[in-house]
C-alpha positions in Angstrom: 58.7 124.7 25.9 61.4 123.8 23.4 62.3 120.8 25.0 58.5 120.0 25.0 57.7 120.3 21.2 61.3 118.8 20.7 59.8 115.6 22.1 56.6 116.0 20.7 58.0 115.7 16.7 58.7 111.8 16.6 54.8 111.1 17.4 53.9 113.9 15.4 55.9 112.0 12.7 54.5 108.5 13.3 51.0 110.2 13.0 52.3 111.8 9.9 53.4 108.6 8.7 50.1 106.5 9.4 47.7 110.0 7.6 49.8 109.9 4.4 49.7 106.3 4.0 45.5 106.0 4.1 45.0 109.6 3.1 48.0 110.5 0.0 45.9 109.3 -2.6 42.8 111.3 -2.3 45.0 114.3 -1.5 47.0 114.4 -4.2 44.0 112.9 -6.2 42.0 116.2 -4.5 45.0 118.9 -5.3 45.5 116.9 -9.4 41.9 117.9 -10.2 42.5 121.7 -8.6 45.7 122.2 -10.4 45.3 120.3 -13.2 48.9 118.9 -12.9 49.8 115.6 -11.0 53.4 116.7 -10.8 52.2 119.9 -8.5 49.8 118.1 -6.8 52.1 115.9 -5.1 55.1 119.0 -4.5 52.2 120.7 -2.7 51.1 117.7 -0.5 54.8 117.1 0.3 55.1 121.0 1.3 51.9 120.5 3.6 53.7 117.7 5.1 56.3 119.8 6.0 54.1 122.8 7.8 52.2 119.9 9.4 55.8 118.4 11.2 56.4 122.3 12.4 53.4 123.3 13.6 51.4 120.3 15.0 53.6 119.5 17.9 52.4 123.3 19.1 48.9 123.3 17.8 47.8 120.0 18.4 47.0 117.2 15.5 43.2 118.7 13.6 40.3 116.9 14.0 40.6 115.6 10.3 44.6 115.5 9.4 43.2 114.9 5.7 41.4 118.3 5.2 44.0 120.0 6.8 46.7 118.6 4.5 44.6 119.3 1.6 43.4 123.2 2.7 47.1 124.1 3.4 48.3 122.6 -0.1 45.2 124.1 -2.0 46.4 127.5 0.3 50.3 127.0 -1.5 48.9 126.7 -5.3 46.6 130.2 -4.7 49.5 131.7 -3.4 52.0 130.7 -6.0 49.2 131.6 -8.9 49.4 134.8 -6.8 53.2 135.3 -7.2 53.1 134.1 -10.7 50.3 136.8 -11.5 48.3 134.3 -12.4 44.9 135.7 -11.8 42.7 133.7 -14.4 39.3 131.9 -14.2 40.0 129.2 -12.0 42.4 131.1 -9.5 39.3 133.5 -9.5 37.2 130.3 -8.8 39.2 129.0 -5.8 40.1 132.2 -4.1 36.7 132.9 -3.9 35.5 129.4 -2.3 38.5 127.1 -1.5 36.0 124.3 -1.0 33.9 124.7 -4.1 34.3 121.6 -6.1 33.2 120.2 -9.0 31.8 117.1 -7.8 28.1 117.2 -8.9 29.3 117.2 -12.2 29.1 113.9 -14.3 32.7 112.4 -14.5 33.0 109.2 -16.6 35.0 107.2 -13.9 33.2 108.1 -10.3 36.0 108.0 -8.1 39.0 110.4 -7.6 41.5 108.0 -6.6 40.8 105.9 -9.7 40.8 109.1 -11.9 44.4 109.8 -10.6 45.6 106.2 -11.9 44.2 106.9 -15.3 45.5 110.4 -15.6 49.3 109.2 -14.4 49.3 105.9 -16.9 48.9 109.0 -19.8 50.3 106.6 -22.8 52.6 109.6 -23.8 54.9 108.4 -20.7 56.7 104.5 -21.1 55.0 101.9 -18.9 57.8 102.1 -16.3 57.3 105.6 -15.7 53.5 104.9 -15.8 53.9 102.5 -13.1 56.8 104.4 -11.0 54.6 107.6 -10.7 51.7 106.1 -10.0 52.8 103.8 -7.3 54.2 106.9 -5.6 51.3 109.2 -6.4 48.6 107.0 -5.9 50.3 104.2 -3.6 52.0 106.6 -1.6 54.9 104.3 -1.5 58.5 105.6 -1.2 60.9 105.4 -3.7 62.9 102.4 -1.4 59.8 100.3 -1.9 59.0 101.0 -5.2 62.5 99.6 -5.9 62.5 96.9 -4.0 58.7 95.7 -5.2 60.0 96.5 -9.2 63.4 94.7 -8.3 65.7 97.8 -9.9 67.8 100.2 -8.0 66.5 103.2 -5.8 68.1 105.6 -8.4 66.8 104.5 -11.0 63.0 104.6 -9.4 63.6 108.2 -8.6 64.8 108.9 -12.2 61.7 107.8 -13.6 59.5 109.3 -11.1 61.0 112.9 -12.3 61.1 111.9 -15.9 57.6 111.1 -16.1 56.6 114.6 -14.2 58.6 116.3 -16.4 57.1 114.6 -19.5 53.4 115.2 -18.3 54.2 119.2 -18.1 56.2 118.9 -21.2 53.3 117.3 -22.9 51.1 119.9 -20.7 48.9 117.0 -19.8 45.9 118.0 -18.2 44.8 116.4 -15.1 41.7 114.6 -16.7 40.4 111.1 -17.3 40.9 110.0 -20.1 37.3 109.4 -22.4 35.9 105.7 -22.0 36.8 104.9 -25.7 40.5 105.7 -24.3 40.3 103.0 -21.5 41.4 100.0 -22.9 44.9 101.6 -23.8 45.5 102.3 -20.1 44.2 99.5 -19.0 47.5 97.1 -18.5 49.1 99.5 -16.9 46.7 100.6 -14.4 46.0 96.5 -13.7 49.6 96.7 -13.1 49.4 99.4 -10.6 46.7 97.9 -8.2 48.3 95.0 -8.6 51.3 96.0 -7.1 49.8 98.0 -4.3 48.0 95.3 -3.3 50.9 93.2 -3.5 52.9 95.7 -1.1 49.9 95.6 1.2 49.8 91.7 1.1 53.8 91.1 2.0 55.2 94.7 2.7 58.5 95.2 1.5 59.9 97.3 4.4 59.1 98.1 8.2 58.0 95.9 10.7 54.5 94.8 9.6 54.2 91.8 7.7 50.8 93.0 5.7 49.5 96.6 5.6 45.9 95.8 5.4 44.9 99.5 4.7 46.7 99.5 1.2 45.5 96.1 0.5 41.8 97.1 0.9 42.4 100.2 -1.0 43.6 98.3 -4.3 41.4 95.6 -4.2 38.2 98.7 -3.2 39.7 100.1 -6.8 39.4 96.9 -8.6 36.0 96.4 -7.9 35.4 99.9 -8.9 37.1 99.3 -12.4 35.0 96.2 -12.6 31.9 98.1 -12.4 33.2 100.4 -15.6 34.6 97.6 -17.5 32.4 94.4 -17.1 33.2 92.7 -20.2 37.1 93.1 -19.4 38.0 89.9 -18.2 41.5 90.6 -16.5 39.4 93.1 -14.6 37.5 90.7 -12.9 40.4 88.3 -13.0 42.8 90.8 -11.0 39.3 91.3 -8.5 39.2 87.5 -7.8 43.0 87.2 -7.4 42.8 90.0 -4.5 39.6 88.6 -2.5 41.1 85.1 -2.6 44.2 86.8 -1.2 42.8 89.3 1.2 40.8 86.5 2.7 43.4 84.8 4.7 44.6 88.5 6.2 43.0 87.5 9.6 45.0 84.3 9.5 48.4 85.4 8.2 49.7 87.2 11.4 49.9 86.1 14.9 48.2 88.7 17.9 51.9 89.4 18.4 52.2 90.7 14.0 54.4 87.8 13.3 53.9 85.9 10.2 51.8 82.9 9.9 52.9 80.8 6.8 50.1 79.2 4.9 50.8 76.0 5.8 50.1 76.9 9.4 47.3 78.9 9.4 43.9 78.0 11.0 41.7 78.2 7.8 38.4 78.6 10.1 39.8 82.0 10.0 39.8 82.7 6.5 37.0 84.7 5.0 34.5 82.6 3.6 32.2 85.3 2.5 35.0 87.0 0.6 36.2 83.6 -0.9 33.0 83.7 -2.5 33.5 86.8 -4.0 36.5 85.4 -5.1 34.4 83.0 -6.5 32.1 84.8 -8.2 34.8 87.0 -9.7 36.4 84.1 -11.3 32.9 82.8 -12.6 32.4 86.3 -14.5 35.9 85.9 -16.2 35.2 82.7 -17.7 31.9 83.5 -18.5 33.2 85.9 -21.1 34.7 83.4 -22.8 38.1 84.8 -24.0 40.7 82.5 -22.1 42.3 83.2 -19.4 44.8 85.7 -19.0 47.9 86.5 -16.3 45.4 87.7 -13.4 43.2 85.1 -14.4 45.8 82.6 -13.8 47.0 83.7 -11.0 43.5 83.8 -9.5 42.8 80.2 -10.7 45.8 79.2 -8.6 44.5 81.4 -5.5 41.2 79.4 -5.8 43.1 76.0 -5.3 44.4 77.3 -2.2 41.6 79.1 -0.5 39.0 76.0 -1.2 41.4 72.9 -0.1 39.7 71.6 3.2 43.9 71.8 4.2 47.3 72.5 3.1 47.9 68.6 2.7 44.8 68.4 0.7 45.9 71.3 -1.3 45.7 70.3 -5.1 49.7 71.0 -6.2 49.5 69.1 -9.1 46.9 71.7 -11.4 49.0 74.1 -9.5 51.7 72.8 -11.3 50.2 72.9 -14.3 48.0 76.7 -13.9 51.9 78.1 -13.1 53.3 76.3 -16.3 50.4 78.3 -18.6 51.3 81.2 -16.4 54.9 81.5 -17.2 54.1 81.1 -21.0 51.9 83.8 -21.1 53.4 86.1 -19.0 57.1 84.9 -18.4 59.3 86.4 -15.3 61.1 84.9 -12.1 59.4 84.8 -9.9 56.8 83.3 -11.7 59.4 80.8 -12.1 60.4 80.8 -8.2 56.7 80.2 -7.5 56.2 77.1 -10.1 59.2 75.3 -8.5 57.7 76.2 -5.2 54.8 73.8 -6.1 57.2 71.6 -7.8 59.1 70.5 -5.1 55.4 69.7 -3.3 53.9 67.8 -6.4 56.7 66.1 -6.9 60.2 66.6 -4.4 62.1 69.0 -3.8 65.1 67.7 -5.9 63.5 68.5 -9.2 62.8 72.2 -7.7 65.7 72.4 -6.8 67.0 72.2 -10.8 64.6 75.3 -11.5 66.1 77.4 -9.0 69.8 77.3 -9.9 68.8 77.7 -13.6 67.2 81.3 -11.5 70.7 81.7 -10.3 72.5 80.6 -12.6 70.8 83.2 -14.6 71.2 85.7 -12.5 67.5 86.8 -11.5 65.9 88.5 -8.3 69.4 89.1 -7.4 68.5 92.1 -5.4 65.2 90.0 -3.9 65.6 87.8 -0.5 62.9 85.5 -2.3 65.3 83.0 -4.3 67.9 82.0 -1.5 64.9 81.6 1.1 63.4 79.5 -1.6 66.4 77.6 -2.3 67.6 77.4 2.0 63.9 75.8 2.2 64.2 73.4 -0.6 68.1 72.6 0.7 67.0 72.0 4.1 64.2 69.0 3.0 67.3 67.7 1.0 69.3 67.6 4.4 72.2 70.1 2.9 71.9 71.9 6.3 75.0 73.9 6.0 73.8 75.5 2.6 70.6 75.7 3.6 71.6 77.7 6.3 74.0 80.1 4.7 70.9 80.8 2.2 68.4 81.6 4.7 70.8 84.1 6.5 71.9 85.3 2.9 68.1 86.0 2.7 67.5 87.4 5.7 70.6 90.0 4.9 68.2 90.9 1.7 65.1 91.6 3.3 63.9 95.0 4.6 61.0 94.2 6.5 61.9 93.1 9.8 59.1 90.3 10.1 60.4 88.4 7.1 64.0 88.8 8.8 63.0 87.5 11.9 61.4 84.0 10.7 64.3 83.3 8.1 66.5 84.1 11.1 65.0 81.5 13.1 64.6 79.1 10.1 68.6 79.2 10.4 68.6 78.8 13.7 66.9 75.4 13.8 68.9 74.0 11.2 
């Protein structure tokens, strides 16, 4: 029998795994709005992770993993108001209907998972704690990805996932949205934070999928939410058109076996029309509003050249060019950078891209990220420098965590 449930905790973990990743938001989201404490919320989800690990592989996994996550934590924070002699109103409340919620109450953003974003980018924490908590709270992500996606070292991710806890109960933050007239001064930071979840989801930074579809959908389902609040926002709508654009070549960007399809290769009768024209439509709305066009913008202006060209060769590089010049202006960083000499070297060669990425590492940039030596191997390898090219694509492959990345700069090596 012990041999038995032995056996049975690896599955048990893989479906542990798989709930937390679609289900952590709305749990901890669920367990934020019961406490009134993000911090809690997620120690309580991580201690009903742990009964879940020891007592599934006897009792079987529940119908709805979710619920059950969510009743046992709910369960903890009764019993340690209990032990804390904390019988007050709300304790009263639960313990008398663990299921009673508030939800036909009026609540000035309708949905939990976007409350919990505006709640954890509270302006009394700094923007990288903002973004650190909420990408674990919210994205679920571990601290390893967080790093790698933010480009700073796992220590200092966890460092400023316990800082901002600690500042929130400092501060004793309530868990509660903030008033609409308060909006706007979240607003970067929780564009920030759906944009890099749905980044995650588009090129995961670890494991051995090469998109994670489910996060993707859950960021960009979150955007259009936040457009629906904020309509005359036009980043809003910008960051919405940048995601359909992006989620509509999912079908196309992995093979039946999950490798990677690189855009240049991929069948375009694949990609989603329907949710190009969202896309679209999104983009329309932004410049409607007649304020410019900002970083999402951009970027989604330079998604639009690629999901409309009839084909990679028809692909218009040269306003891409340009759209990534205004880009790094506005909003300068590497791998803005990375990506403007990408389209570069196929406007023009790739001996004049090749100038943009040794000023990168010359400079010292992304040197924790496999992106600049695949770049450069690439851009080495159409110069015929075979033997540099080669030692920068395995120097890239070294980088990389997720083990469908590895395996096509691996074989890029390989053929050279």
């Amino acid at each position: 029998m012990v041999d038995k449930h032995l056996a049975a905790v690896p599955a048990i973990q893989r479906t542990l795994d798989a709930v937390w990743r679609i289900e952590s938001a709305r749990i901890i989201a669920t367990l934020a709005k019961v406490t009134g404490d993000v911090g809690l919320a997620e120690d309580l989800a991580q201690e009903a992770l742990i009964d879940a690990l020891t007592q599934w592989p006897e009792s079987g996994v529940p119908n709805n993993p979710g619920a059950w996550l969510t009743a046992v934590a709910k369960r903890k924070a009764i019993d340690a108001w209990r032990r804390r002699e904390r019988l007050d109103e709300r304790y009263r409340a639960m313990a008398h209907d663990l299921t009673e919620m508030t939800e036909d109450q009026w609540q000035p953003i309708p949905d939990d998972v976007l409350r919990l974003i505006f709640t954890a980018c509270h302006p009394v924490l700094s923007r990288e704690g903002q973004v650190a908590l909420t990408l674990r709270t919210v994205g679920g992500l571990t601290s390893e990805e967080i790093a790698r996606m933010l480009l700073v070292p796992v220590a200092t991710v966890q460092q400023r996932i316990v800082r901002a806890k600690k500042t929130l109960s400092a501060a004793r933050v309530p868990f509660e949205p903030p008033e609409p007239n308060e909006w706007n001064g979240r607003l970067n930071a929780v564009l920030a934070v759906l944009y890099l979840i749905f980044t995650e989801g588009y090129a995961a930074t670890t494991g051995e999928r090469w998109i994670r579809t489910d996060i993707a959908n859950e960021a960009l389902r979150l955007a259009r939410v936040l457009a629906g609040l904020l309509p005359r926002e036009p980043e809003v709508h910008g960051l919405v058109a940048l995601m359909e654009f992006q989620a509509s070549r999912f079908p196309a960007r992995v093979n039946h076996d999950g490798s990677p399809v690189l855009l240049a290769d991929q069948d375009r009768s694949r990609w989603d029309r329907t949710q190009i024209g969202r896309g679209l439509t999104a983009l329309a709305r932004t410049d409607a509003l007649g304020r410019g066009r900002g970083n999402y913008t951009l970027q989604a202006a330079i998604a639009q050249c690629h999901a409309t060209a009839p084909s990679f060769e028809d692909t218009d590089w040269h306003k891409i060019v340009l759209l990534y010049e205004a880009l790094g202006r506005l909003a300068p960083n590497p791998i803005v950078e990375l990506n403007h000499a990408v389209a570069v070297s196929m406007a023009t060669g790739p001996a004049a891209a090749l100038k943009i990425v040794d000023r990168l590492v010359a400079g010292g940039a992304l040197r924790r990220s496999h992106l600049l030596p695949s770049i450069r191997g690439e851009l080495l390898s159409k110069l015929g420098r075979t033997a540099e090219a080669k030692k920068d694509l395995q120097q890239a492959a070294a980088l990389t965590t997720n083990e469908q990345q590895k395996a096509v700069l691996l074989a890029k090596a390989a053929t050279l």
